[in-house]
N, C-alpha and C positions, 0 to 999 in steps of 0.2 A: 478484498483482493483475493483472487483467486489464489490455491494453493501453487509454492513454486515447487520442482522436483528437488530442489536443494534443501527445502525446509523440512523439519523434524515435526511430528504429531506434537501438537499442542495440551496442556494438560486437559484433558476432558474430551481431548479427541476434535476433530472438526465437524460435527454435526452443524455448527451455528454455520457454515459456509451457503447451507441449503438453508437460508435464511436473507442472506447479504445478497446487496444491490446489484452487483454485479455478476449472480451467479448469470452464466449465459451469454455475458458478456466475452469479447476476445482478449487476451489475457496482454496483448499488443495495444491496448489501451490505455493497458497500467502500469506495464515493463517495456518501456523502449527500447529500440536496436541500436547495438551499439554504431556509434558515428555519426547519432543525432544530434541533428542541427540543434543547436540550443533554444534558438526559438520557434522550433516545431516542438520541442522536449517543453518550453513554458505551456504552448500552447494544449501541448496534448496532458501532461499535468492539470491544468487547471480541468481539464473536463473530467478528468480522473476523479479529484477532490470534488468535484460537484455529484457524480453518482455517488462518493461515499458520505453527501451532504444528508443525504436522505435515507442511507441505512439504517438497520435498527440496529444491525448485530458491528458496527463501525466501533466501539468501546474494547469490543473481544477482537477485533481483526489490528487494532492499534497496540493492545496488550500484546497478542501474539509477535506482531511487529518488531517490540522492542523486546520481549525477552529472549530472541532466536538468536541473535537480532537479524531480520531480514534489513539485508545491505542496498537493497535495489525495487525498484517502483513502489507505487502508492500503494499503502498500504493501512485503513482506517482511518482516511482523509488527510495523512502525513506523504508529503515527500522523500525521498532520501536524504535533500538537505535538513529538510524539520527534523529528521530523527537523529543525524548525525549530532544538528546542535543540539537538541535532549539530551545526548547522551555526553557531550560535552559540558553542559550547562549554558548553553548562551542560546543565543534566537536567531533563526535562519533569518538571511538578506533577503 
């Protein structure tokens, strides 16, 4: 996932970004507007997690994910809900 302006350098810095699936990509792909329909938000999710199916650097965009924690869009093939329940301990619906 593209970097957000709200997110902090990551340790080692973001070189891996010029790496990942997505670089190039509109960043409205991965972070929704708010007062999205929910099932434009499923759909456009799923296509999110399928370009991060095929990254190489998705392990370092998932870490960074959770240690910031980025609260909002897909971020190394995880949702908001997936990271929410990670962080809770249980499993997204």
């Amino acid at each position: 996932m593209r970097r957000s302006r709200a997110s902090s350098p990551p340790v080692g810095g973001w070189e891996w970004l010029a790496k990942a699936a997505c670089d190039g990509l509109p960043v409205e792909q991965f972070i929704g507007p708010d007062g999205e329909l929910p099932t434009v938000r499923r759909q456009r999710e799923r296509a999110a997690v399928q370009v991060c199916a095929s990254c190489p650097v998705a392990a370092q965009c998932l870490a960074h994910a959770l240690t910031q924690p980025e609260l909002f869009g897909v971020w190394g093939g995880t949702t908001e809900a997936d990271r929410a329940a990670a962080r809770r301990g249980t499993v997204a619906a």
